[in-house]
C-alpha positions in Angstrom: 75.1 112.6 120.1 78.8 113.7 119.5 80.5 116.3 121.4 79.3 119.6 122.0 81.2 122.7 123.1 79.1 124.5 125.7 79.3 128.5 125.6 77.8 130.3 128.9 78.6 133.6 129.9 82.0 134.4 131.2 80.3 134.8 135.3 78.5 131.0 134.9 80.5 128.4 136.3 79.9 124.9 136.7 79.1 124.2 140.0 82.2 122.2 142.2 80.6 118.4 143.3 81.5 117.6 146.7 84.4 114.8 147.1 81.8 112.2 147.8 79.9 111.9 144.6 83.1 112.2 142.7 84.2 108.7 144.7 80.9 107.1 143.9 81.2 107.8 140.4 85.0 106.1 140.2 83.5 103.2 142.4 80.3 102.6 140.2 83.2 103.2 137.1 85.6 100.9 138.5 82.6 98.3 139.5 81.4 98.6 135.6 84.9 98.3 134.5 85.7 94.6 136.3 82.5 93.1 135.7 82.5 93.8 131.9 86.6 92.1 132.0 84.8 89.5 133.8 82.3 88.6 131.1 84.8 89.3 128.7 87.0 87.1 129.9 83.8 84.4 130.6 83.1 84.4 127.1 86.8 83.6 125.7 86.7 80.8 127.9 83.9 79.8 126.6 85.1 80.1 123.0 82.9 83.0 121.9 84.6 85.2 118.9 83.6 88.7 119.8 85.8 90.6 117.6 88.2 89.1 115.5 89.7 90.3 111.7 90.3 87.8 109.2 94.1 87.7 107.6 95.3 90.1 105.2 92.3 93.1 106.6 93.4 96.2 108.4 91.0 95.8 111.9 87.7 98.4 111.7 88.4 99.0 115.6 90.7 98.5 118.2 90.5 95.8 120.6 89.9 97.5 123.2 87.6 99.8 121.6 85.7 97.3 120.6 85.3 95.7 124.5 84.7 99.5 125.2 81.7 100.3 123.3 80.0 96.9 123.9 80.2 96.7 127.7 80.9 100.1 128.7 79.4 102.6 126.9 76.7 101.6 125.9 75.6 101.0 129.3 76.6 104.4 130.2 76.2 106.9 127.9 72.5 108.0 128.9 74.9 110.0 131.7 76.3 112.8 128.9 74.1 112.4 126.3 71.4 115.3 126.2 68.1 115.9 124.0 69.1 118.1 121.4 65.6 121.1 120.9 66.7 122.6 117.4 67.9 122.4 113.8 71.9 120.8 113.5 73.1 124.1 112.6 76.8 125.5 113.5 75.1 126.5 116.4 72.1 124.2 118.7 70.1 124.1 121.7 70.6 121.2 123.8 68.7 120.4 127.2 70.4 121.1 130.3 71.2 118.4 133.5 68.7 119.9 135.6 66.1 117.7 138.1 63.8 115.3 136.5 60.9 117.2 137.8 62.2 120.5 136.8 61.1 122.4 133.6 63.5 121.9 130.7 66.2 124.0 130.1 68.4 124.9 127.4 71.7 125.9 126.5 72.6 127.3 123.1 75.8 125.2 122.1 78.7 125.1 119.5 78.0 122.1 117.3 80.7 120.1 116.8 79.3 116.5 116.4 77.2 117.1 112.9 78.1 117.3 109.4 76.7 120.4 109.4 79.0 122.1 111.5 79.9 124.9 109.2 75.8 125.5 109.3 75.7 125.5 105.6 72.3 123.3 106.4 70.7 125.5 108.8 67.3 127.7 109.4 70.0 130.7 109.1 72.0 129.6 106.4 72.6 132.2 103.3 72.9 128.6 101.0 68.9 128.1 101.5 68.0 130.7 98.7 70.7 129.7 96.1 69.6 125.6 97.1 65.6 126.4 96.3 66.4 128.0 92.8 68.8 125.0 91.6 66.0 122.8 93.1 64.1 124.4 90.8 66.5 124.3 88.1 67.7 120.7 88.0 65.3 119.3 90.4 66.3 117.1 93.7 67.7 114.4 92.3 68.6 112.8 89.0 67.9 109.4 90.4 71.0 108.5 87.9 74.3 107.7 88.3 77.3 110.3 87.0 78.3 108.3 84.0 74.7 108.0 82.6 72.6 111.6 83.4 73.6 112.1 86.8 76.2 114.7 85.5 74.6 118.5 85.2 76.3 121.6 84.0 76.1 122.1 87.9 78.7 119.6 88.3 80.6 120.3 85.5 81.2 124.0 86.7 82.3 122.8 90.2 85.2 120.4 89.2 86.6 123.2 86.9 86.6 125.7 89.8 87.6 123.1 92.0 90.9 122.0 89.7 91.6 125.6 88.9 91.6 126.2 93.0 94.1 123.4 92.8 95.8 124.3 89.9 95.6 120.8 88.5 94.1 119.9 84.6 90.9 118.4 85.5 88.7 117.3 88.6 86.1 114.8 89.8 83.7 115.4 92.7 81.6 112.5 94.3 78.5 113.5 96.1 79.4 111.5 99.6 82.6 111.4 101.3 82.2 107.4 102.1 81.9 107.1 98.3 84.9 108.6 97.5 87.1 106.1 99.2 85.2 103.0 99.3 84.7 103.3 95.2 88.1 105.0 94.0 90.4 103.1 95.9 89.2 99.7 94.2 89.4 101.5 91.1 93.3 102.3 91.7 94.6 98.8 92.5 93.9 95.6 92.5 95.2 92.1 92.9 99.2 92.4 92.7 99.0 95.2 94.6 99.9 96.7 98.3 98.1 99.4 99.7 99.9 100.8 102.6 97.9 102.3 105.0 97.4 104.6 108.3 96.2 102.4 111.1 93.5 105.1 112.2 92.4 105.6 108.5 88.7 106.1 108.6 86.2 103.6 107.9 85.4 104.1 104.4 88.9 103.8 103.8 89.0 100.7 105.0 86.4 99.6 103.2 87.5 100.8 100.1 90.9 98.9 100.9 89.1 95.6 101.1 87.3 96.1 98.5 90.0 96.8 96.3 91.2 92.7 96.2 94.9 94.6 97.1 97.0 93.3 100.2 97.1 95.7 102.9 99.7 96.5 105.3 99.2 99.0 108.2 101.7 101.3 109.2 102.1 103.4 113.2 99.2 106.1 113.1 100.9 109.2 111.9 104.4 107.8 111.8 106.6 108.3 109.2 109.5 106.1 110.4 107.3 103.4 110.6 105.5 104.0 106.9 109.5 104.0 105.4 110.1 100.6 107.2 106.7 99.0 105.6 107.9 100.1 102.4 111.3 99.1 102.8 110.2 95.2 103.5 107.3 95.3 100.7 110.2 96.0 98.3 112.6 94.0 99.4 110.5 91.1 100.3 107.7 91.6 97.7 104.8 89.4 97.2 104.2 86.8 99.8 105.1 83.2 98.2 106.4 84.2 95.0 108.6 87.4 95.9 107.8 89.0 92.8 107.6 92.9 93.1 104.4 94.5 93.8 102.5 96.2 90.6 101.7 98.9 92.4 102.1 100.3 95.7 99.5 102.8 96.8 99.8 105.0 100.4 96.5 105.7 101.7 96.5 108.4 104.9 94.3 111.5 105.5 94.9 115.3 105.6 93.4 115.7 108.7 92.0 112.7 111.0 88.7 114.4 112.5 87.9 112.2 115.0 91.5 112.6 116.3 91.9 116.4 115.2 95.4 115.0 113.6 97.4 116.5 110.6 99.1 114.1 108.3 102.9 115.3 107.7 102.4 115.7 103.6 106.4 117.2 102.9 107.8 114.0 104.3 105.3 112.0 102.8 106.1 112.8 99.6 109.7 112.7 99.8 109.2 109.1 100.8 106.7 108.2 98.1 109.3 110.0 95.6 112.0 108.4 97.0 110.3 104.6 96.1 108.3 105.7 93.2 105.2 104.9 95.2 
């Protein structure tokens, strides 16, 4: 369901649950908690691979977060998550936690778990006109690829505004955000190669980095000390085996992790990718 931002008037407050419901809650938690270690623990006795990543991958998920979602949450996520009664605008209507037997309620939310959080998809979006006449225009779909017809004047007139915005000589859009990772990173290296990258990168960047046939080496989420000592060693050290320099060394992090609300630290990046010609 994602997380949802609820807005009530300034003189609605949540209603204070007495000290006893909040104990049975950490007990039930706590009870949840041990059992799930318990089978966790049953089932590496007994030789079961649950999670593991194969040599030379970055990890899709944590440990942890991996034992988490399996016998936690999913066991116990019906508690938050609520029915959702409208379009996935910028703004929704989500059921409220009243009695089973009561009438349903709603609350109108800030949406903050969809795609179309800036409500460019909505009932009430200005786009809807401008999308219907391009429809229209160009139709829904090529059904083609870009290099073959896929590529419209549409397109064309996007990139040029986009790498003028940038102030850079040309530009090239993708029409999904997975796609731009998973597809140009394999594109940019290969074997004999060393991607270096951000151990909470999302997944298509991990996918992409696999794909790629590069090695990759993870570096602390966000940390730049730890990024300089990664490349330190993967020059000094080089290729494993043979010790021969990498071809090319490629550092793979994000402007802003959204499921983390981080910012990536771009001045010192680049003066550490300048400094090592990265």
């Amino acid at each position: 369901m994602g997380f949802f931002s609820l807005v009530l008037n300034n003189s609605e407050e949540a209603p204070l649950l007495p000290w006893y419901h909040i104990l049975l809650v950490y007990i039930g938690y706590t009870m949840i908690l041990v059992v799930s270690y318990f089978w966790e623990y049953l089932d590496k006795l007994l030789g079961k691979k649950i999670y593991s990543v194969p040599p030379g991958y970055s990890p899709l998920l944590k440990e942890f977060d991996s034992f988490y979602t399996r016998r936690i949450f999913n066991r116990i996520n019906d508690c938050w998550d609520r029915a959702v009664y409208s379009a996935p605008g910028s703004w929704i209507n989500v059921s409220a936690r009243t009695d089973a037997n009561a009438p349903v309620s709603k609350r109108r939310c800030l949406n903050l778990g969809s795609y179309n959080y800036l409500g460019f998809a909505g009932p009430e979006s200005q786009t809807i006109t401008d999308v219907k006449e391009t429809m229209k225009k160009f139709g829904l779909s090529s059904c083609s690829p870009s290099c073959d017809i896929g590529h419209t004047v549409v397109h064309e007139e996007l990139e040029k505004l986009l790498a003028q915005f940038l102030g850079k000589e040309a530009c090239m859009i993708l029409g999904m955000g997975f796609a731009t990772n998973s597809t140009t990173i394999p594109a940019l290296v290969g074997a004999g190669d060393l991607i270096i990258s951000d151990s909470l990168n999302h997944a298509s960047t991990v996918f992409g980095c696999r794909s790629s046939g590069a090695r990759v080496k993870i570096f602390k989420h966000n940390n730049m000390d730890s990024l300089e000592t990664v490349i330190r060693d993967a020059i000094v050290y080089g290729q494993p085996r043979t010790h021969r320099p990498w071809n090319k060394i490629l550092i793979v992090v994000e402007g802003v992790y959204l499921s983390l609300i981080h910012i990536s630290e771009p001045t010192r990046l680049l003066r550490i990718s300048y400094a090592v010609f990265c």
